[in-house]
C-alpha angles and dihedrals in degrees: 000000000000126000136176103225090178092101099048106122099223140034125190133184124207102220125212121012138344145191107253098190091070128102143203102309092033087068104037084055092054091048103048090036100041113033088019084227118146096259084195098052126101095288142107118221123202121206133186144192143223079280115066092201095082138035145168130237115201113191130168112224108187099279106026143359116260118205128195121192117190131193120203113223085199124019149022132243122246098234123177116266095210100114118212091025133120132192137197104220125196123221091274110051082041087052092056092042098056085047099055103265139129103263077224115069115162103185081066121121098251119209118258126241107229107266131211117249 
């Protein structure tokens, strides 16, 4: 089973810590309880535990939800501390964090608001 996630419309991450024991519905409760977010709607949602080198991804697909749960042989990923607190990511800021890196990077080239010549 191989899917192309690029074109999902939304990407949250779950900060702070989670409960990794914890399955399908556990998730999609704490999503719709918690952060009172659609857990079936067209997102993908990324949990972590109290060690930063797994998570898990729950996503709904049209006729079931689908989890990964991965598991880092080196590394850990550099997931945000605020309990409590959920973000929406863009590409980007998803793309650092699965290599390792801070979602917040500010040496990073920031896009431009249009100006006015």
């Amino acid at each position: 089973m191989k899917h192309d996630y690029t074109s999902v419309k939304n990407i949250y991450i779950i900060c702070g810590k989670t409960d990794m024991r914890k399955g399908i519905d556990g998730l999609a409760t704490l999503i719709q309880d918690s952060y009172e977010l659609d857990p079936y709607g067209d997102s993908i949602f990324l949990f972590s535990g109290w060690s930063k080198d797994r998570y898990k991804c729950l996503y709904f697909d049209g006729d079931g939800f689908a989890m990964l749960y991965k598991r880092l042989d080196k590394g850990k990923l550099q997931w945000p501390k605020d309990e409590n607190e959920v973000r929406k990511l863009s590409h980007q800021e998803i793309r650092w964090l699965l290599e390792g890196l801070s979602i917040q990077q500010p040496k990073a080239i920031q896009k431009s608001p249009k100006g006015v010549f």
